[in-house]
C-alpha positions as CSV (number, residue, x, y, z in Angstrom):
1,X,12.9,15.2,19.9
2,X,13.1,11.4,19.5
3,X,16.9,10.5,20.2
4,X,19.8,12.0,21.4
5,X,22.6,10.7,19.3
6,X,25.4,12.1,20.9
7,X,24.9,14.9,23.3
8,X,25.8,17.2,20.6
9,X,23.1,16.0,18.0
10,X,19.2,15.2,18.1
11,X,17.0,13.2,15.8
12,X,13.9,14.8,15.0
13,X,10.7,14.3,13.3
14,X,8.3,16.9,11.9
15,X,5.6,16.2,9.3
16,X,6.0,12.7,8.4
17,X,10.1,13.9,7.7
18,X,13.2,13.2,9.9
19,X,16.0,15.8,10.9
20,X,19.1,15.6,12.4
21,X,19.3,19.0,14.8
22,X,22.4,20.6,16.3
23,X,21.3,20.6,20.1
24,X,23.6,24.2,20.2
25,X,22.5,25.7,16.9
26,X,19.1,24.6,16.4
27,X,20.6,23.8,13.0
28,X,18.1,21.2,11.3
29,X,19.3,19.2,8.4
30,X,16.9,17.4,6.3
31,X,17.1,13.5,6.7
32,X,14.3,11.4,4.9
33,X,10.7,11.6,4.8
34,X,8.5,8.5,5.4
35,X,6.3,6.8,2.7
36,X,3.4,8.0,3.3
37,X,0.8,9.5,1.4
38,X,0.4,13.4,0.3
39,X,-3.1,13.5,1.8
40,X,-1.5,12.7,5.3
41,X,1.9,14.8,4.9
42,X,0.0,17.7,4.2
43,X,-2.4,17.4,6.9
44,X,0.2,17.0,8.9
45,X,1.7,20.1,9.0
46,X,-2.0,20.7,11.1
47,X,-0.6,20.7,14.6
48,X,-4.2,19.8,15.5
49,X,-4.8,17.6,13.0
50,X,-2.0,15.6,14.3
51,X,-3.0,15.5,17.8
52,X,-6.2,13.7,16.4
53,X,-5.0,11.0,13.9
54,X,-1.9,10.6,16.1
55,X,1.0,11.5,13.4
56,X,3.6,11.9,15.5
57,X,6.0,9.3,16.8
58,X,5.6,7.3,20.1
59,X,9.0,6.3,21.2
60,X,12.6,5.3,19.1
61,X,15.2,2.7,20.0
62,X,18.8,3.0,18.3
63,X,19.5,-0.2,16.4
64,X,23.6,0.6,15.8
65,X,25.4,3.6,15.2
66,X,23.2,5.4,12.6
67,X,20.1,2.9,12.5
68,X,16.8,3.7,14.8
69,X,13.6,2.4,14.8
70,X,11.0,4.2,15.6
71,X,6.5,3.5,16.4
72,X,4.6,5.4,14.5
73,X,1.1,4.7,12.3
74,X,1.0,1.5,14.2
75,X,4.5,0.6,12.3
76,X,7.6,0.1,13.1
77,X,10.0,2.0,11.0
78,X,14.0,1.3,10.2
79,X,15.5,5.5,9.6
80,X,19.1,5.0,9.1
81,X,20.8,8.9,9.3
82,X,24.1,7.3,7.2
83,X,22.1,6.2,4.1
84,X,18.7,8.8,4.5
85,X,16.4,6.3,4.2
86,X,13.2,5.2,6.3
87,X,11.8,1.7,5.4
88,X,9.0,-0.3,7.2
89,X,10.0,-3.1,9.4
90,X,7.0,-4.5,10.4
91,X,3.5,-3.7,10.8
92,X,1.7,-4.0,14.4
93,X,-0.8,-6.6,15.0
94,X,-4.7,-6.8,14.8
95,X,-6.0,-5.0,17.3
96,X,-2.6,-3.4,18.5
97,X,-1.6,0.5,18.0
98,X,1.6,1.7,18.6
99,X,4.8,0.5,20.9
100,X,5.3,2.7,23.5
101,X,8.7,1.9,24.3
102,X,11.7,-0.2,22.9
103,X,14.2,-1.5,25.1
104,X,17.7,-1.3,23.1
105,X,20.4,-3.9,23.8
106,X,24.0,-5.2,22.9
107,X,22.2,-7.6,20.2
108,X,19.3,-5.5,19.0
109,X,15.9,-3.9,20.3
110,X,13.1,-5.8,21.9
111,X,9.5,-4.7,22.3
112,X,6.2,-6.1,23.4
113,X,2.6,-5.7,21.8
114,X,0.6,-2.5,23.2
115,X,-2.7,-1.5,22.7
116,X,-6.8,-1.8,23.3
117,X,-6.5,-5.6,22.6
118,X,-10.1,-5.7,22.9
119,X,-10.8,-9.1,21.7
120,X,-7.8,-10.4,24.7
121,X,-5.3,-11.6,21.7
122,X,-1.8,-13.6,22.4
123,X,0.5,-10.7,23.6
124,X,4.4,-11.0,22.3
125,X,7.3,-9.6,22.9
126,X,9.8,-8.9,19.7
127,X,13.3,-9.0,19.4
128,X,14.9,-7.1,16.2
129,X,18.4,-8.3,15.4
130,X,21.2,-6.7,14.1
131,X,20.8,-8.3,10.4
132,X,17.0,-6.6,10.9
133,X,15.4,-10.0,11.6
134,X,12.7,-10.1,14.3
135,X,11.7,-12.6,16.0
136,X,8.7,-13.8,19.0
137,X,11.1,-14.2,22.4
138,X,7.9,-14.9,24.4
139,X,4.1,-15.0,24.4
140,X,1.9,-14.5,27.0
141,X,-1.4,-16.8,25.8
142,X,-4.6,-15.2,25.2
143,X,-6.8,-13.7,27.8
144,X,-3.7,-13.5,30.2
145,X,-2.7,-9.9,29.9
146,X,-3.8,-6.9,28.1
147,X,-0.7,-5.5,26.5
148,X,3.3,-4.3,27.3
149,X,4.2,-1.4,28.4
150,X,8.0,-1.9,28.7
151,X,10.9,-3.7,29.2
152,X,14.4,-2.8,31.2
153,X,17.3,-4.3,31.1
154,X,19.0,-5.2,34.4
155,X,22.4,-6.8,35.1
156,X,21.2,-10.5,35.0
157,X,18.2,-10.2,32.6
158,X,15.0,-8.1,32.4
159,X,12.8,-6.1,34.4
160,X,9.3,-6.4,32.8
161,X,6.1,-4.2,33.1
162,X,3.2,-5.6,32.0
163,X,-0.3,-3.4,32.1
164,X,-3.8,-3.0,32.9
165,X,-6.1,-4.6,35.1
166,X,-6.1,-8.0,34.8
167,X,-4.4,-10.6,37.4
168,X,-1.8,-10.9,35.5
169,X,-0.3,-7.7,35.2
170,X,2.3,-6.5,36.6
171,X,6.1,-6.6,37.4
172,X,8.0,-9.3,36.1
173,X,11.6,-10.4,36.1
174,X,13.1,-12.3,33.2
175,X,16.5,-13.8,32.3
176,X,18.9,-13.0,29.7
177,X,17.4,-16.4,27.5
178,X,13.7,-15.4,27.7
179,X,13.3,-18.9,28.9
180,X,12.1,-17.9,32.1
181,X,9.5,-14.8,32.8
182,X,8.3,-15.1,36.7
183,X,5.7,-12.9,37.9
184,X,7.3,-10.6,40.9
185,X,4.4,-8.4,41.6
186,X,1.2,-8.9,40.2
187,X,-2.4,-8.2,40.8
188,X,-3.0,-5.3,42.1
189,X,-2.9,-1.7,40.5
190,X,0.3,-0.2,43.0
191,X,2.4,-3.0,40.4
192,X,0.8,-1.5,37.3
193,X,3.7,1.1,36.1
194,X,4.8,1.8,32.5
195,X,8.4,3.8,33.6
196,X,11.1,1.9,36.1
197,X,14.6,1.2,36.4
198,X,16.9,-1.3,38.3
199,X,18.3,0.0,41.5
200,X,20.7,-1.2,44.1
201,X,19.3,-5.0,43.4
202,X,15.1,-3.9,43.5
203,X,13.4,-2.0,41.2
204,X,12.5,1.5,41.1
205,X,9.1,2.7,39.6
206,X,5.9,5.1,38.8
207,X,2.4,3.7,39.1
208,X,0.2,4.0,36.1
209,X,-3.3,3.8,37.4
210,X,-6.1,5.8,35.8
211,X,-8.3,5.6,38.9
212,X,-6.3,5.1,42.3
213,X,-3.5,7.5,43.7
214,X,0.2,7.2,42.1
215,X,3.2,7.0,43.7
216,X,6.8,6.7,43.1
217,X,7.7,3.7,44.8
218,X,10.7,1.1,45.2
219,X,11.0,-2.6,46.0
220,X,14.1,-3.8,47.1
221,X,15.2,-7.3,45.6
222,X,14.3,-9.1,48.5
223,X,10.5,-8.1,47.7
224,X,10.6,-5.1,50.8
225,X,8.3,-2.0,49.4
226,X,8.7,1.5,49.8
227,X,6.7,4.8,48.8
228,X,9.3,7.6,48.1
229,X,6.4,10.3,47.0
230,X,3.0,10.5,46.0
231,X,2.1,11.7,41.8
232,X,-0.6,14.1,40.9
233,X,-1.4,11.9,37.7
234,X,-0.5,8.6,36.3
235,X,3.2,8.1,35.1
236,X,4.0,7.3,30.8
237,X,6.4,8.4,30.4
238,X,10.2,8.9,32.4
239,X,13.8,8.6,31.1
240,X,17.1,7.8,32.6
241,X,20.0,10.8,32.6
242,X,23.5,11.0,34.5
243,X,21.9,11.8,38.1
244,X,18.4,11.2,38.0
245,X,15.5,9.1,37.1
246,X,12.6,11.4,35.7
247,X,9.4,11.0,35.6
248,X,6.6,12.7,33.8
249,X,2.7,12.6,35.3
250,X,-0.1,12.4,32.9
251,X,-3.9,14.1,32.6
252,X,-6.2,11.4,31.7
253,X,-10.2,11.1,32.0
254,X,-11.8,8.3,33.9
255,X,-11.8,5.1,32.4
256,X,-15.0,4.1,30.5
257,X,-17.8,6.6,29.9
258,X,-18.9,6.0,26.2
259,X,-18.9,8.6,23.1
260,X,-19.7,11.5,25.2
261,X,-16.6,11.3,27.2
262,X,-15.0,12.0,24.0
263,X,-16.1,15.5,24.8
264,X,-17.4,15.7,28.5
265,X,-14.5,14.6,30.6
266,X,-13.9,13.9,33.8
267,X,-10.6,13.3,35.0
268,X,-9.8,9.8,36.4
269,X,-9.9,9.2,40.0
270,X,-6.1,8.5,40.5
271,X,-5.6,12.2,38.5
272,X,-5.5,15.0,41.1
273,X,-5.1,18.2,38.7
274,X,-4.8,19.2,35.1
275,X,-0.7,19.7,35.9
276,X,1.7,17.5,33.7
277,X,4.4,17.8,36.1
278,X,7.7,16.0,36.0
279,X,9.9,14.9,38.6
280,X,13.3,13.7,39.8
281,X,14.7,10.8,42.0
282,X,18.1,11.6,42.7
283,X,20.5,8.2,41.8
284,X,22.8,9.3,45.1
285,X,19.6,9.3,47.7
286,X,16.6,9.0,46.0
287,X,15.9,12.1,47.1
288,X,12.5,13.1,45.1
289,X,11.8,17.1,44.0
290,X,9.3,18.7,41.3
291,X,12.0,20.4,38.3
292,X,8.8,21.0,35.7
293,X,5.3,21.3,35.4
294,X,2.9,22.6,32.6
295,X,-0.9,22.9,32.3
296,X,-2.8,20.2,30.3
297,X,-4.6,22.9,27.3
298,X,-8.5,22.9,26.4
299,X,-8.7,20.5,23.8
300,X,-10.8,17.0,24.7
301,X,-8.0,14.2,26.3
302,X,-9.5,11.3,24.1
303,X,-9.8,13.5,20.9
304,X,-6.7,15.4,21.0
305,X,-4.6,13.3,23.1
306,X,-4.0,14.1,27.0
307,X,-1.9,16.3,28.5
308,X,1.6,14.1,29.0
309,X,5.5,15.3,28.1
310,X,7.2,12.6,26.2
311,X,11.4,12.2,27.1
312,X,13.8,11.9,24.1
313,X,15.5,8.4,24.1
314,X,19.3,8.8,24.9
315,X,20.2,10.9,27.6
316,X,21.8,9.0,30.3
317,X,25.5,10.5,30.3
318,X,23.2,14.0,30.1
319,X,23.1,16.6,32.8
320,X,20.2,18.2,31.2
321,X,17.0,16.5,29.9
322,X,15.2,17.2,26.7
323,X,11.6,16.6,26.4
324,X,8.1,17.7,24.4
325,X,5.2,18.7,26.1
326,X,2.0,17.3,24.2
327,X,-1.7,18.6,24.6
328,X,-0.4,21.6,27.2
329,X,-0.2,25.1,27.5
330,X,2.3,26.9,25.7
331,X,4.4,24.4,24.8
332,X,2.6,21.9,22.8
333,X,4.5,20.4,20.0
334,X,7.8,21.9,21.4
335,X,10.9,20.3,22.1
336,X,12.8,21.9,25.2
337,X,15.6,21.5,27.6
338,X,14.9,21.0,31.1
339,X,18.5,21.8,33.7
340,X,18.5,19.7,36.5
């Protein structure tokens, strides 16, 4: 599931086509299918096959009322449910892959480049308009920062999260004009996270390091930190609904390693287990508490993708939260309803 639309209806996408599904019912009805070519829509039906060439989508944003983008084949797709149709908006840049999240607003959708960035490229975050115009809102310059992993919107601006390893990354806070981004927390690997949200003033967030110990933690807005829980895995993924903040661990291998880690893995350092377990902070007390967990399945991480569960965009009037499992036991490929 990509979107929830309404609480009522989900937008879907199987095998290169998009669906509009009756949560209740199951009910599927067909929407568009994207441009791609035969070869790779019929390979795609390969549930395997897809794991490897990554054909399924990373993340969507909705645009307006039937218009969503959505990241997929390092693209950035416009599907409109009104009209059925799915046309490109933009490619992503040299040496990017896919956006991992898109941050919707009243005026649009923003979104920031993500990938290897191997060759340490300008990084710059996007901003697609209503009229479907996109333009740069910042840039960090090149050999600064590796790549974005998202961007929240707060009261008075932005909440930025900016990954890996370099000094640079971090957590930032930005205002409403983009005209100024100040590094909060930077430098150290407890400040790289991926999944966070504004609370009571601070910021509330899951570490994403590969090699050192998670945790959920919370800095206040006067810069005071807090560890509410320790993680079993580095956090991806997370999504906002009615009561709680979820979050979803991921099985990863150790950073580096060369070709042969392609097949021999070893899990990072900052991954306890081969659980993809997710977890909720309670909005009342912060109150933490395991609700799901599923067992990463025996097909290479770096080949066939790691063990992770993805969160459908949309939920946050939702007592319930819908999610698909990817690269576990059981459940891979599935789209399921989690009560909380």
């Amino acid at each position: 599931m990509l979107y929830i639309i309404d609480g009522h209806t989900g937008l879907l996408c199987k095998q290169m086509s998009f669906f509009l599904v009756d949560l209740t019912t199951h009910e599927e009805k067909f929407i568009c299918t994207l441009p791609v070519g035969k070869k790779t829509a019929i390979l795609s039906r390969s549930r395997l096959f897809s794991r490897l060439k990554r054909l399924e989508p990373k993340c969507a944003g909705r645009l307006s009322e039937t218009e969503f983008v959505v990241s997929l084949l390092r693209t950035c797709w416009l599907v409109d449910v009104a009209k059925k149709k799915c046309t490109k908006l933009c490619d992503n840049p040299t040496g990017f892959s896919e956006v991992i999240n898109f941050c919707s607003v009243e005026d649009g959708i923003l979104w920031g480049d993500y990938g290897r960035n191997a060759e340490n490229r300008e990084v710059k975050i996007y901003h697609l308009g209503k009229d479907q115009r996109i333009s740069v809102v910042h840039s960090f310059p090149s050999g600064t920062v590796r790549h974005i992993h998202n961007i929240v919107e707060r009261d008075n601006g932005y909440v930025l999260f900016v990954g890996d390893n370099e000094a640079k990354a971090g957590i930032y806070l930005v205002n409403k004009e983009w005209t100024e981004v100040q590094p909060w927390k930077t430098g150290q690997q407890k400040y790289r996270a991926v999944v966070g949200f504004p609370y009571n003033g601070g910021v509330l967030y899951a570490t994403d390091s590969v090699e050192t110990e998670n945790h959920i933690r919370y800095v206040s807005e006067e810069g005071e930190e807090t560890i509410l829980a320790p993680l079993n895995g580095s956090c991806i993924y997370g999504c906002e609904t009615k009561k709680y903040y979820l979050f979803s661990t991921t099985v990863e291998p150790h950073e580096g390693g060369g070709k042969l880690s392609l097949v021999f893995e070893k899990l990072g350092g900052g991954i306890k287990n081969r659980d993809v377990t997710i977890v909720a902070v309670s909005k009342k007390d912060l109150f933490v508490r395991q609700v799901a967990s599923f067992r990463k399945d025996v097909w290479p991480m770096k080949l066939f993708q790691y063990g992770r569960c993805i969160f459908a965009g949309g939920q946050k009037e939702m007592n319930t939260a819908w999610c698909s499992p990817v690269a576990c036991n059981k459940y891979d490929g599935r789209t399921i309803k989690i009560e909380l």
